[in-house]
Every structure is written in structure tokens, then in C-alpha cells.
PDB file of N, CA, C and O in Angstrom:
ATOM      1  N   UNK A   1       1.362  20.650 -66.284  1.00  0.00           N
ATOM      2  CA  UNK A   1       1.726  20.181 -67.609  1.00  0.00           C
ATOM      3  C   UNK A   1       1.239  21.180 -68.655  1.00  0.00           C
ATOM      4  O   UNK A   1       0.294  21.951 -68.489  1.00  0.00           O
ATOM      5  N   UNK A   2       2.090  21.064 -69.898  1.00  0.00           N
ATOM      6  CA  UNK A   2       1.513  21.853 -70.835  1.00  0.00           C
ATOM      7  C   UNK A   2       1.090  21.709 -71.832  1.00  0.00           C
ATOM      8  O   UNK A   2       1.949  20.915 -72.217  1.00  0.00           O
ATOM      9  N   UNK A   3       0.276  21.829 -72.868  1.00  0.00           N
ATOM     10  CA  UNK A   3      -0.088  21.104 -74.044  1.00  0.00           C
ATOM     11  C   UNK A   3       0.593  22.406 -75.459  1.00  0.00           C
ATOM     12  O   UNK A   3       1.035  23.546 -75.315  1.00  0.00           O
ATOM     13  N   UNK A   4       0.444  21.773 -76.412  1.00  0.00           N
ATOM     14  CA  UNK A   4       0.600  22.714 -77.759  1.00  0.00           C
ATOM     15  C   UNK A   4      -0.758  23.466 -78.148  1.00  0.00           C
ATOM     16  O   UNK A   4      -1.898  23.005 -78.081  1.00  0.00           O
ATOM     17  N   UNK A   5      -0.365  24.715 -78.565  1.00  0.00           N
ATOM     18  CA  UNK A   5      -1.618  25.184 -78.677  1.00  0.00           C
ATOM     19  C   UNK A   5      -2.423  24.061 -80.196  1.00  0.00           C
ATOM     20  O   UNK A   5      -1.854  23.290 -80.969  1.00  0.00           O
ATOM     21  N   UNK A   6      -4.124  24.512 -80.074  1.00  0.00           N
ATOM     22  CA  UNK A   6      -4.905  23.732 -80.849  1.00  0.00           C
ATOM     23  C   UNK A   6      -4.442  23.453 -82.134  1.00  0.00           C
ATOM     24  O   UNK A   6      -4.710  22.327 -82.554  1.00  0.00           O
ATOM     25  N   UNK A   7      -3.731  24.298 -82.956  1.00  0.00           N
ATOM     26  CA  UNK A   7      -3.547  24.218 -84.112  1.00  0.00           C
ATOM     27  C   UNK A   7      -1.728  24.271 -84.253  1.00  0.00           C
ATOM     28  O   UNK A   7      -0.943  24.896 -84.966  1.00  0.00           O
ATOM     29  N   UNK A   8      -1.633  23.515 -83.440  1.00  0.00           N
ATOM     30  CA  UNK A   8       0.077  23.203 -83.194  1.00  0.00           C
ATOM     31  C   UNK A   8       1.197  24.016 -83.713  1.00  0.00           C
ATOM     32  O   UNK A   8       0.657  24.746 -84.544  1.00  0.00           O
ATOM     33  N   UNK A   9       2.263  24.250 -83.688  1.00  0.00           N
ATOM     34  CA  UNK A   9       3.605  25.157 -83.680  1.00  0.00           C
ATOM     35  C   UNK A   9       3.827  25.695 -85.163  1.00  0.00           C
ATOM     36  O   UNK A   9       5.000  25.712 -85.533  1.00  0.00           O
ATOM     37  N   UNK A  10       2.865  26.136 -86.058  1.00  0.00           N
ATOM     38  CA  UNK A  10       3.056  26.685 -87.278  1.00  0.00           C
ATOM     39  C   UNK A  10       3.802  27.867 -87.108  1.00  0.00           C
ATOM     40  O   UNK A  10       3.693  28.746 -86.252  1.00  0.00           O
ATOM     41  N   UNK A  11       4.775  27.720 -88.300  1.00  0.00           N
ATOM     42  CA  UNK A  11       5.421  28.783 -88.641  1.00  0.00           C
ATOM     43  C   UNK A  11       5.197  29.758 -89.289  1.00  0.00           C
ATOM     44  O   UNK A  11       4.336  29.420 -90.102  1.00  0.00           O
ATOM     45  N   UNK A  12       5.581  31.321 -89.504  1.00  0.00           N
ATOM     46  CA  UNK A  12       5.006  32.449 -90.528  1.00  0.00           C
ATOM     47  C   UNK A  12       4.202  32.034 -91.909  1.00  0.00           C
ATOM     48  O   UNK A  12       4.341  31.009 -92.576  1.00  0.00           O
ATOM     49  N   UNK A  13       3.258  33.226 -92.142  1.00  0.00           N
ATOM     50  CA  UNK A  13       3.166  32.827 -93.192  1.00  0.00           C
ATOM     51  C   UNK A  13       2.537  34.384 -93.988  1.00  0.00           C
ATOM     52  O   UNK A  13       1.562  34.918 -93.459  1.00  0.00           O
ATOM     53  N   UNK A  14       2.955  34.813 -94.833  1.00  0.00           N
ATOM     54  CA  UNK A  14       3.243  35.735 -95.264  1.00  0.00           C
ATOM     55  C   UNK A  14       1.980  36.183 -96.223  1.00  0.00           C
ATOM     56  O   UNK A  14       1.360  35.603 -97.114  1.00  0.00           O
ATOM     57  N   UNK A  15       1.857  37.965 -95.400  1.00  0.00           N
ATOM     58  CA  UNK A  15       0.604  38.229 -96.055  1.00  0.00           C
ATOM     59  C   UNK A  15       0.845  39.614 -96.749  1.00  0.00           C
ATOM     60  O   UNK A  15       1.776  40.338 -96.398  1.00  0.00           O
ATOM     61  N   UNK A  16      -0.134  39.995 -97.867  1.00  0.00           N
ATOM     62  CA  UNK A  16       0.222  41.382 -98.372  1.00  0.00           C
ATOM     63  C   UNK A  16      -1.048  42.211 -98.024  1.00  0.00           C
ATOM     64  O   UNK A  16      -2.090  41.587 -98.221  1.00  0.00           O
ATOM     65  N   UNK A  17      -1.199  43.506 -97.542  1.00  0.00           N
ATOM     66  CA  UNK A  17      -2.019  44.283 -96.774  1.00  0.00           C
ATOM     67  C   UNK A  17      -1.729  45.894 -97.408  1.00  0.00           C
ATOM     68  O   UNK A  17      -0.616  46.343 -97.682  1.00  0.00           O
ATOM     69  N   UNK A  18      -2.637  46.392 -97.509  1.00  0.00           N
ATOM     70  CA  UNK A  18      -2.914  47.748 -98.211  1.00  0.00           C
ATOM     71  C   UNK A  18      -2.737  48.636 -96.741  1.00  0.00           C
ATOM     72  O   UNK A  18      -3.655  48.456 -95.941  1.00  0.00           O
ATOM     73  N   UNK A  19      -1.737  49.493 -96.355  1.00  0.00           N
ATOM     74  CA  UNK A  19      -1.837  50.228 -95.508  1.00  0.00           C
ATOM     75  C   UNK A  19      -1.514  52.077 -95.981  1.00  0.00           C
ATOM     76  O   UNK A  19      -0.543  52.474 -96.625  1.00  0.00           O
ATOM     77  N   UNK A  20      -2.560  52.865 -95.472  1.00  0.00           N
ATOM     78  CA  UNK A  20      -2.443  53.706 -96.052  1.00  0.00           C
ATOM     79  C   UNK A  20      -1.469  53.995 -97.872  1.00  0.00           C
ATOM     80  O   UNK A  20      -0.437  54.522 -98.288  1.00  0.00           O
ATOM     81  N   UNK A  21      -2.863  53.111 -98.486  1.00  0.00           N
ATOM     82  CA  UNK A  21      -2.027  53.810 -99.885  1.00  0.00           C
ATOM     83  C   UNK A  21      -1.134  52.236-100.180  1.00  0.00           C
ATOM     84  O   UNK A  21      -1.524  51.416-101.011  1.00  0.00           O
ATOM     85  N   UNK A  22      -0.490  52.139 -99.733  1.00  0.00           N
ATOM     86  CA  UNK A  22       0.747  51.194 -99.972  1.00  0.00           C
ATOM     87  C   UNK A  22       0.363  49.835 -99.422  1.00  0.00           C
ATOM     88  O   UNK A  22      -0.035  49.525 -98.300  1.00  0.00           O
ATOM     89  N   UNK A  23       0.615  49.015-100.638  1.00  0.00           N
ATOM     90  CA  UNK A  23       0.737  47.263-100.107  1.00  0.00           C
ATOM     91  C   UNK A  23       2.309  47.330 -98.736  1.00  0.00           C
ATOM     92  O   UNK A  23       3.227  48.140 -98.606  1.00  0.00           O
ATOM     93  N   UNK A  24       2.054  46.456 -98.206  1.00  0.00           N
ATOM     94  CA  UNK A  24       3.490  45.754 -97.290  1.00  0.00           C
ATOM     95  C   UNK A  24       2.916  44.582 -96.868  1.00  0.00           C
ATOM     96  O   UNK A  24       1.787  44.348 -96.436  1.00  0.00           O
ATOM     97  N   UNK A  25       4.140  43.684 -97.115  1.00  0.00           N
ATOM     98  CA  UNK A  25       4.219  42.274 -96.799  1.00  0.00           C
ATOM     99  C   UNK A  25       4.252  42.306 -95.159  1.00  0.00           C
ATOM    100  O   UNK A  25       5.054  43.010 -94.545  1.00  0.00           O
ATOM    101  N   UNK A  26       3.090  41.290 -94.398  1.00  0.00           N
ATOM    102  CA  UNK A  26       3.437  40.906 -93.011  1.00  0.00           C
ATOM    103  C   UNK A  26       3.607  39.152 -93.173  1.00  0.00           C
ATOM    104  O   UNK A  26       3.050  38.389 -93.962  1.00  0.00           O
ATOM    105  N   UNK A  27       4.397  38.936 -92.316  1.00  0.00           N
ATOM    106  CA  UNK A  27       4.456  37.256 -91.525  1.00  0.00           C
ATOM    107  C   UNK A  27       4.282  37.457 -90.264  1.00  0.00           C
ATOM    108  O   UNK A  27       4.943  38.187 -89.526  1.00  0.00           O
ATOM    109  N   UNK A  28       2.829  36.402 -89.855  1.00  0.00           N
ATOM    110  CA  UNK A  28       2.780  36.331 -88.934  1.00  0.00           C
ATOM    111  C   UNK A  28       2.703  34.868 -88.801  1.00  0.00           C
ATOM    112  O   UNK A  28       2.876  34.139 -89.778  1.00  0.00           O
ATOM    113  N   UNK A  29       2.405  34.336 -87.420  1.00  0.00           N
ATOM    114  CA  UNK A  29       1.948  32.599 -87.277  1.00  0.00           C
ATOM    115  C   UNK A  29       0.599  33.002 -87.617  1.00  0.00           C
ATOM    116  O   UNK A  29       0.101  34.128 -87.649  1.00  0.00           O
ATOM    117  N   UNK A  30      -0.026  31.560 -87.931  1.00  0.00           N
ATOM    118  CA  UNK A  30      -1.709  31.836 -88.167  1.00  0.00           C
ATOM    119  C   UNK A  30      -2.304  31.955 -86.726  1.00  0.00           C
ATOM    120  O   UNK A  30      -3.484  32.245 -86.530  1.00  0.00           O
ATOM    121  N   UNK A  31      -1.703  31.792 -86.069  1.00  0.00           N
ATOM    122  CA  UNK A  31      -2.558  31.632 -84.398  1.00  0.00           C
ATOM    123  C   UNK A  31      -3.009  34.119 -84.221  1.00  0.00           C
ATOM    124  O   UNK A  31      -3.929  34.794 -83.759  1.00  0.00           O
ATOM    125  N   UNK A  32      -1.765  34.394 -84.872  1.00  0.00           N
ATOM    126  CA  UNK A  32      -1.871  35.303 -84.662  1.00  0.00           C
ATOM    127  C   UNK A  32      -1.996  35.900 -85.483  1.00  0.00           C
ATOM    128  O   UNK A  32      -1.416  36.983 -85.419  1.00  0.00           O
ATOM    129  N   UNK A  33      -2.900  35.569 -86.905  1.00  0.00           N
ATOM    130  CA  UNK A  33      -3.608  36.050 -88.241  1.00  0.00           C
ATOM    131  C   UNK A  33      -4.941  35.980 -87.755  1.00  0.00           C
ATOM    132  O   UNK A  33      -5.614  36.963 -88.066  1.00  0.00           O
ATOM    133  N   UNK A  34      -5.575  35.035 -87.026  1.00  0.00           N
ATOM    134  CA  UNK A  34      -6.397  34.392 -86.360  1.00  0.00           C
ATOM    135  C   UNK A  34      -6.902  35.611 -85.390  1.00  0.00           C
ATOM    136  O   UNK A  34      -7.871  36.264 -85.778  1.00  0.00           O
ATOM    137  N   UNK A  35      -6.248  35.962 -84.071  1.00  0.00           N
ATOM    138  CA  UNK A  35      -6.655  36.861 -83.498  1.00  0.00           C
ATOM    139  C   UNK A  35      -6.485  38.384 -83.883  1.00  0.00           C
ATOM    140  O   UNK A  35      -7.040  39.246 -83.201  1.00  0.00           O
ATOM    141  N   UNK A  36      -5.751  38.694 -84.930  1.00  0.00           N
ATOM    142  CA  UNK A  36      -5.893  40.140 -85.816  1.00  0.00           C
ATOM    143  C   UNK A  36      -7.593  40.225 -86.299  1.00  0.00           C
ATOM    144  O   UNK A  36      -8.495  41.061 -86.245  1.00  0.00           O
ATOM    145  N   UNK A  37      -7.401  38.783 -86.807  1.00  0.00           N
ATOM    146  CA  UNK A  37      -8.626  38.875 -87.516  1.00  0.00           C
ATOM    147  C   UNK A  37      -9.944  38.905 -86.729  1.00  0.00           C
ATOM    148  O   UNK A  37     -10.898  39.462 -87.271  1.00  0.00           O
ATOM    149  N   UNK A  38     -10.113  38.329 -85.425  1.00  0.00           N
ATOM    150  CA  UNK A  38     -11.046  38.030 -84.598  1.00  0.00           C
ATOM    151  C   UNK A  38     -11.286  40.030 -83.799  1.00  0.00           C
ATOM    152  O   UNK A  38     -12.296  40.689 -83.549  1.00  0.00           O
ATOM    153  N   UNK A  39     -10.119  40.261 -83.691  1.00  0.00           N
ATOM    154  CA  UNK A  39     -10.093  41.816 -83.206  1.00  0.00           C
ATOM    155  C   UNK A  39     -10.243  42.902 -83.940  1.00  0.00           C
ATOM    156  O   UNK A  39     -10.422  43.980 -83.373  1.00  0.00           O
ATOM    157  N   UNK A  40     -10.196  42.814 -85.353  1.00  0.00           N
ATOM    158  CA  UNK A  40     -10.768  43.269 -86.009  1.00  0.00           C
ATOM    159  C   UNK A  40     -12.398  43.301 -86.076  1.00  0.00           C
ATOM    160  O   UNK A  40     -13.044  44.287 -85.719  1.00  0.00           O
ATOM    161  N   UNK A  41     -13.131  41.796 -86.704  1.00  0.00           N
ATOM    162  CA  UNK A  41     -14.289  41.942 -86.218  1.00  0.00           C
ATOM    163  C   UNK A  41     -14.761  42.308 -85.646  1.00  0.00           C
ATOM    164  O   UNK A  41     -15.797  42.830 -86.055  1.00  0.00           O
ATOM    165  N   UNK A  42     -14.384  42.391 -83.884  1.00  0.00           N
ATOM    166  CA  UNK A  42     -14.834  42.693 -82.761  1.00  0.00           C
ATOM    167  C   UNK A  42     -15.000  44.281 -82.773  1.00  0.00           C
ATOM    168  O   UNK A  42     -15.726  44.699 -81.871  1.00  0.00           O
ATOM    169  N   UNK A  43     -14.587  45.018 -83.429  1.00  0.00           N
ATOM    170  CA  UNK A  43     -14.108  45.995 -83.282  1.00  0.00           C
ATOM    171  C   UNK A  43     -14.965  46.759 -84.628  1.00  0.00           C
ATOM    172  O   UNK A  43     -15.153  47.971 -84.743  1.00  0.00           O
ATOM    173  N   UNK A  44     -15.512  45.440 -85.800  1.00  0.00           N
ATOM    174  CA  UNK A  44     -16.401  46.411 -87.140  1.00  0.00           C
ATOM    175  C   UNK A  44     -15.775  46.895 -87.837  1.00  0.00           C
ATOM    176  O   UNK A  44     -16.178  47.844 -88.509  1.00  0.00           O
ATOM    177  N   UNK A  45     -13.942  46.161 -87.966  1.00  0.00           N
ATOM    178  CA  UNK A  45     -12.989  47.040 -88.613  1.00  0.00           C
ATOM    179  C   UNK A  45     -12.445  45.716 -89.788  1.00  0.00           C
ATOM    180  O   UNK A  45     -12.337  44.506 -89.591  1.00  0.00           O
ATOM    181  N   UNK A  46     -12.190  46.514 -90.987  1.00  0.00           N
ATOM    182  CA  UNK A  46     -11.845  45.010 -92.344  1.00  0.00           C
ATOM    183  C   UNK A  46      -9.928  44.886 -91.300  1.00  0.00           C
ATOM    184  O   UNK A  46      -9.566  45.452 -90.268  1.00  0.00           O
ATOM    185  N   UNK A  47      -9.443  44.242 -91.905  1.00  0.00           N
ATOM    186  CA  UNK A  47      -8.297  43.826 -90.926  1.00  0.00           C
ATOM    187  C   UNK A  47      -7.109  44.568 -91.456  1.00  0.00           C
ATOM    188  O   UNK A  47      -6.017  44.579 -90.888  1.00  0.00           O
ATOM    189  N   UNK A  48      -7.362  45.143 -92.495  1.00  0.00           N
ATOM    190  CA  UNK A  48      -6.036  46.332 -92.894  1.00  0.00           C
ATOM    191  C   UNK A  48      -6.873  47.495 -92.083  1.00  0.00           C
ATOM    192  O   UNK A  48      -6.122  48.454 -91.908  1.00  0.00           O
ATOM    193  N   UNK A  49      -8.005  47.695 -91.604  1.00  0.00           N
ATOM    194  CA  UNK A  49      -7.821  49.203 -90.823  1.00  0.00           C
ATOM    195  C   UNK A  49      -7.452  48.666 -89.538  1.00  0.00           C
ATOM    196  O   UNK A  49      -6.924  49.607 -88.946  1.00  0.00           O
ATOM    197  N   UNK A  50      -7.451  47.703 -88.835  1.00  0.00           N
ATOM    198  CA  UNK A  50      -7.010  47.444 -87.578  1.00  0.00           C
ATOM    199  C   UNK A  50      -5.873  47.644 -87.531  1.00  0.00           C
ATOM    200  O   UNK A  50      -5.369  48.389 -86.689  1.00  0.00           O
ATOM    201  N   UNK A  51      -5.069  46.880 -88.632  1.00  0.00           N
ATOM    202  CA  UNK A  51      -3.430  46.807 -88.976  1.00  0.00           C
ATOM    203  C   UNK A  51      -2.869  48.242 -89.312  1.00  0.00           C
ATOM    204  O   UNK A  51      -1.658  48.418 -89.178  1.00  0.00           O
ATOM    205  N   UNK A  52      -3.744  49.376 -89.779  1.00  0.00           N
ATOM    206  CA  UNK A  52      -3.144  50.876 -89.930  1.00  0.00           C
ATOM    207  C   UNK A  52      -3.498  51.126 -88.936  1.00  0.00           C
ATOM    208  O   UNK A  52      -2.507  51.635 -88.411  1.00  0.00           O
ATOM    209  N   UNK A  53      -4.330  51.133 -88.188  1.00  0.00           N
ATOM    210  CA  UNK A  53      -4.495  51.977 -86.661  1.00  0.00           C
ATOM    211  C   UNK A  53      -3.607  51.588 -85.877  1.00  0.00           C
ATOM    212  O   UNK A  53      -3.219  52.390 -85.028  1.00  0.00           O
ATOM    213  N   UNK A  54      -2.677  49.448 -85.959  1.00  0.00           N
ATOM    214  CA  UNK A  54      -1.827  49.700 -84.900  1.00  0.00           C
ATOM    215  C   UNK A  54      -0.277  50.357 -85.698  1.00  0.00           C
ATOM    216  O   UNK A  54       0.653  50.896 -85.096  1.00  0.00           O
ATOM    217  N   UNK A  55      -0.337  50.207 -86.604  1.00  0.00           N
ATOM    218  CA  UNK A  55       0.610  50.555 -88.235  1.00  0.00           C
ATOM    219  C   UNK A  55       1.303  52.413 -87.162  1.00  0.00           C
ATOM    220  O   UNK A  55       2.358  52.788 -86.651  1.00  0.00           O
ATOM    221  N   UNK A  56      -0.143  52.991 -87.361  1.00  0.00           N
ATOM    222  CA  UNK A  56       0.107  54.492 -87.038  1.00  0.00           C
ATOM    223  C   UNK A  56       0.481  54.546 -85.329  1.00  0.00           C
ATOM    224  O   UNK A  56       1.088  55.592 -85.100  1.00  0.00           O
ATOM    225  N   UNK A  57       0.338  53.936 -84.418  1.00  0.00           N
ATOM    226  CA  UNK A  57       0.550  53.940 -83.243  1.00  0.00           C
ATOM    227  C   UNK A  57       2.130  53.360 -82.776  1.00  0.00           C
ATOM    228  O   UNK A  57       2.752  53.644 -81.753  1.00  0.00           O
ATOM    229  N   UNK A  58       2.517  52.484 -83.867  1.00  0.00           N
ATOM    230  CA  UNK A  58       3.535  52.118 -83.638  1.00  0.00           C
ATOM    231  C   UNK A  58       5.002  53.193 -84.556  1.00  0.00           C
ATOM    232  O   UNK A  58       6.208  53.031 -84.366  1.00  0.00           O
ATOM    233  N   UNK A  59       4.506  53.976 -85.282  1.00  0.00           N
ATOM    234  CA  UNK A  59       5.442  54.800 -85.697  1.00  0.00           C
ATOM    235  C   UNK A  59       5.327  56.132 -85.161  1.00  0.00           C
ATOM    236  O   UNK A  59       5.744  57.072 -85.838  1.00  0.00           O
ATOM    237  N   UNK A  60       4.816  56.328 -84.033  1.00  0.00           N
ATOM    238  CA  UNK A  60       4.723  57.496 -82.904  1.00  0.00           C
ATOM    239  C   UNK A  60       5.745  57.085 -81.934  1.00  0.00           C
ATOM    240  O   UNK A  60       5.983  57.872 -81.018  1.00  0.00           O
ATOM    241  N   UNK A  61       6.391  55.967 -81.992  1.00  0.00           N
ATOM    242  CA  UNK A  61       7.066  55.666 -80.648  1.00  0.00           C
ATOM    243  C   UNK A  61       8.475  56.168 -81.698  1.00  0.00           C
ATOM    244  O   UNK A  61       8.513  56.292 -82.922  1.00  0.00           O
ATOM    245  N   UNK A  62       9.622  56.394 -80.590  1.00  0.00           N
ATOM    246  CA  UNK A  62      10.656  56.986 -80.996  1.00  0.00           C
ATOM    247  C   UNK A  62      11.297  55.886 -81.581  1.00  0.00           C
ATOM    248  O   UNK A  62      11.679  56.181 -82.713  1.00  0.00           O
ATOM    249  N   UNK A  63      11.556  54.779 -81.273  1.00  0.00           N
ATOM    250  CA  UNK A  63      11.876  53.302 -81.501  1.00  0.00           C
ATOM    251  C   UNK A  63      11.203  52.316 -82.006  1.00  0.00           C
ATOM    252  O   UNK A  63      11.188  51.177 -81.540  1.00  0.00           O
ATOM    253  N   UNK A  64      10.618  52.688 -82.971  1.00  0.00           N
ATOM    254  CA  UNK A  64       9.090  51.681 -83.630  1.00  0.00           C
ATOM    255  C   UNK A  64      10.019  50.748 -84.011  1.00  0.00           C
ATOM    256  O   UNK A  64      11.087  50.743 -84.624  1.00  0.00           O
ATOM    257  N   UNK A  65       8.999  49.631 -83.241  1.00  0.00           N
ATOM    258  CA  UNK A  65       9.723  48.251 -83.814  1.00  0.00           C
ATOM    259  C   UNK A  65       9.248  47.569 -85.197  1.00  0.00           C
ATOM    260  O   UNK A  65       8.434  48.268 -85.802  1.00  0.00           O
ATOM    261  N   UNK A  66       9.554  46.462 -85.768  1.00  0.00           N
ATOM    262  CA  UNK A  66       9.035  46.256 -86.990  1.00  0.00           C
ATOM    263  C   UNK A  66       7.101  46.274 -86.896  1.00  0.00           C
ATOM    264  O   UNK A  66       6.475  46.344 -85.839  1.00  0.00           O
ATOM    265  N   UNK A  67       6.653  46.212 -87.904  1.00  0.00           N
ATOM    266  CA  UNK A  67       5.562  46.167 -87.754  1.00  0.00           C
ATOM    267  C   UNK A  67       4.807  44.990 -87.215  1.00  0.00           C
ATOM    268  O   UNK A  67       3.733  45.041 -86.616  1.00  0.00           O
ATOM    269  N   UNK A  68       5.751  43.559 -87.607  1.00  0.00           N
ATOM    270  CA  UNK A  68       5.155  42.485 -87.115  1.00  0.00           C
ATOM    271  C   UNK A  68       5.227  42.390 -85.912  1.00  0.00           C
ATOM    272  O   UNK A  68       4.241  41.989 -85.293  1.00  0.00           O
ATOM    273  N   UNK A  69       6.156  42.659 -85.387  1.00  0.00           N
ATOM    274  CA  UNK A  69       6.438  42.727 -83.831  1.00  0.00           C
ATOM    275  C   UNK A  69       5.222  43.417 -83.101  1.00  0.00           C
ATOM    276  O   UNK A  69       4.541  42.957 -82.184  1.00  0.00           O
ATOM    277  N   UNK A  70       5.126  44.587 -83.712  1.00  0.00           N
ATOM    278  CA  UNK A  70       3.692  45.838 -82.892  1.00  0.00           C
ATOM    279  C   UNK A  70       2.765  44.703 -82.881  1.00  0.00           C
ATOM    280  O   UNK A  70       2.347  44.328 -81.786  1.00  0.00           O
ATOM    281  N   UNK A  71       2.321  44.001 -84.135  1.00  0.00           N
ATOM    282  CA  UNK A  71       1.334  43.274 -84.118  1.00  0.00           C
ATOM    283  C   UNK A  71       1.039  42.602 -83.082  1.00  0.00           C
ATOM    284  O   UNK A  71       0.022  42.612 -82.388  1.00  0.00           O
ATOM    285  N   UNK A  72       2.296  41.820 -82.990  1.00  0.00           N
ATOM    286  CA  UNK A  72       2.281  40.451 -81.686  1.00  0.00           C
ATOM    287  C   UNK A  72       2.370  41.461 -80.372  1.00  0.00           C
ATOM    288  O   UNK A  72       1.349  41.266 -79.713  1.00  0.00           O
ATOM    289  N   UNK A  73       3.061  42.292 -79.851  1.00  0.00           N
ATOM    290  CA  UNK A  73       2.588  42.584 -78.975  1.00  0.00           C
ATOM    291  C   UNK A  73       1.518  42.989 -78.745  1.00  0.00           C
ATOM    292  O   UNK A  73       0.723  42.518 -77.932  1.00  0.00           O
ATOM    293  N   UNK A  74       1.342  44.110 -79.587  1.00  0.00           N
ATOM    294  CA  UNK A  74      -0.471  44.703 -79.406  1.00  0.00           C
ATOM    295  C   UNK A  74      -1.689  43.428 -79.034  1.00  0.00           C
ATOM    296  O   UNK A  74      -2.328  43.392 -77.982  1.00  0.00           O
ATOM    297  N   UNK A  75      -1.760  42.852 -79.689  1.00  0.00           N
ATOM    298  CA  UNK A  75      -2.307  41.224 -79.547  1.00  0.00           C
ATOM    299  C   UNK A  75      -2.047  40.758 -77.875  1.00  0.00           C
ATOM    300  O   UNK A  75      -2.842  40.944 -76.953  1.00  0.00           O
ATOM    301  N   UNK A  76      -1.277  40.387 -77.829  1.00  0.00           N
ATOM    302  CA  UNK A  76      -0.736  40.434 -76.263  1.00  0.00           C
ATOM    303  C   UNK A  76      -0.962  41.073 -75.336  1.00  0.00           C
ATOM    304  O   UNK A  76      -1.371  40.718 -74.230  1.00  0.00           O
ATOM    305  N   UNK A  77      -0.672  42.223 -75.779  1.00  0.00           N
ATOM    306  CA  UNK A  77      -1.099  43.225 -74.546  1.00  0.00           C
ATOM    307  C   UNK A  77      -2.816  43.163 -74.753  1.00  0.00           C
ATOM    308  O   UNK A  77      -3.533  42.785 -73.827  1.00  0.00           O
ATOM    309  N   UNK A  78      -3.286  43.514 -75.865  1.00  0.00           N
ATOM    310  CA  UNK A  78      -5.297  43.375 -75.395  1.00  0.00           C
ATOM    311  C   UNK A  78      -5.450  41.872 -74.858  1.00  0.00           C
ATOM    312  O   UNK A  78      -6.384  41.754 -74.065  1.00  0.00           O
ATOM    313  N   UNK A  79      -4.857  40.905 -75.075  1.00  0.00           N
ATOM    314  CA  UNK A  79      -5.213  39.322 -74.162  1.00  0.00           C
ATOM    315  C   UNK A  79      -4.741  39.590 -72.854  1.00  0.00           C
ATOM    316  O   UNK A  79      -5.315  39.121 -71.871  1.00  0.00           O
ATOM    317  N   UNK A  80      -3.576  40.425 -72.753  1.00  0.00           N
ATOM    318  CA  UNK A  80      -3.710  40.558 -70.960  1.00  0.00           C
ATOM    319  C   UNK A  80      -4.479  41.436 -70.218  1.00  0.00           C
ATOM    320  O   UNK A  80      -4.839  41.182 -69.069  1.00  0.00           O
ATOM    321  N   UNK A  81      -4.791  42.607 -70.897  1.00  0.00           N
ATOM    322  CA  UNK A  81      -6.168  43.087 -70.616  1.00  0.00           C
ATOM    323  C   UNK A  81      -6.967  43.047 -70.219  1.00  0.00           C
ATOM    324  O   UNK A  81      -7.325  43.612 -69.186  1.00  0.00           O
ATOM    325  N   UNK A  82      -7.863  41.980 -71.276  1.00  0.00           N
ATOM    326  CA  UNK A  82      -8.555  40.931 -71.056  1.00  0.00           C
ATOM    327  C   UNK A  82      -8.724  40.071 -69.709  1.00  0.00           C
ATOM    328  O   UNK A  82      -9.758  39.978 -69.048  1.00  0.00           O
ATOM    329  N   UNK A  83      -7.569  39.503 -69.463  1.00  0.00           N
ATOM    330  CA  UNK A  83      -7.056  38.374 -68.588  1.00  0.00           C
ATOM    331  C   UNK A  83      -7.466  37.430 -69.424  1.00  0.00           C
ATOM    332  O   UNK A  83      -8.383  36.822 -68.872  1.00  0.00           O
ATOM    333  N   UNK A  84      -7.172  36.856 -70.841  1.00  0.00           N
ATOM    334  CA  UNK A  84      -6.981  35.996 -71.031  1.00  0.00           C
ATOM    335  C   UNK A  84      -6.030  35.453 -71.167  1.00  0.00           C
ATOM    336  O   UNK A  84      -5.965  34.326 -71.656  1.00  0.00           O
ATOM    337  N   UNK A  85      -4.942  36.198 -70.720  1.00  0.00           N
ATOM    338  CA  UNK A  85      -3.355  35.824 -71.439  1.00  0.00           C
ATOM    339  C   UNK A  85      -2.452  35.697 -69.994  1.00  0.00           C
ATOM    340  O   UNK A  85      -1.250  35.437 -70.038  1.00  0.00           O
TER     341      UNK A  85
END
């Protein structure tokens, strides 16, 4: 069986972030504002340098996807990492 996660099926919610120089609007769910923010900490980083470090990694690929997208995967991919995911 499966349950909803703790803080149940919220939808985007839209943030403005200083990345190199320049504001840009992200939407994310809060589940995954939540773990930006938790990986940031972890890491000793304010949450716009986490968001330019994955910002710059994701416009090296020939096909950079939107930025929110890098987000959620990047997120994803360190929880499977992990093995928490």
C-alpha cells in the first residue's frame, strides 16, 4: 500500500533567486524547496549557491533542460545515491 507523502500533493509555488547577477523565477513543489534547502545546508551553501552550481552544470549539457527540471532531477539523483530514493 501507499500513503501520500507527509505534507500531501501541493502544487508549485513560485520563487525568485539571484543567480549569477540575475534574479529568475523557479516553481517548485515545497517537498522539493524543502530538500534544495536541506542540501544546501548540508553542504554550508545559502540556497542560491546550490541553485548556481546546479544552474552552471546544467547549461554544460548540450540539451539543458529547464532549470526546474535540473533541480528535480539533481534532487533525485543525490536521494538515489543516497539510497534513500
Amino acid at each position: 500500500m501507499i500513503a501520500a507523502p507527509p505534507t500531501g500533493f501541493a502544487g508549485p509555488v513560485k520563487r525568485s533567486i539571484t543567480i549569477a547577477g540575475h534574479e529568475t523565477s523557479i516553481s517548485l513543489e515545497p517537498l522539493f524547496w524543502q530538500a534544495l534547502g536541506d542540501a544546501a545546508a548540508a553542504r554550508g551553501l545559502p540556497l542560491s549557491a546550490l541553485v548556481a552550481q546546479i544552474d552552471a552544470l546544467r547549461v554544460m549539457e548540450a540539451e539543458a533542460a529547464n532549470l526546474a527540471s535540473a533541480l528535480r532531477t539533481w534532487l533525485l539523483a543525490e536521494a538515489m545515491a543516497r539510497g534513500a530514493a
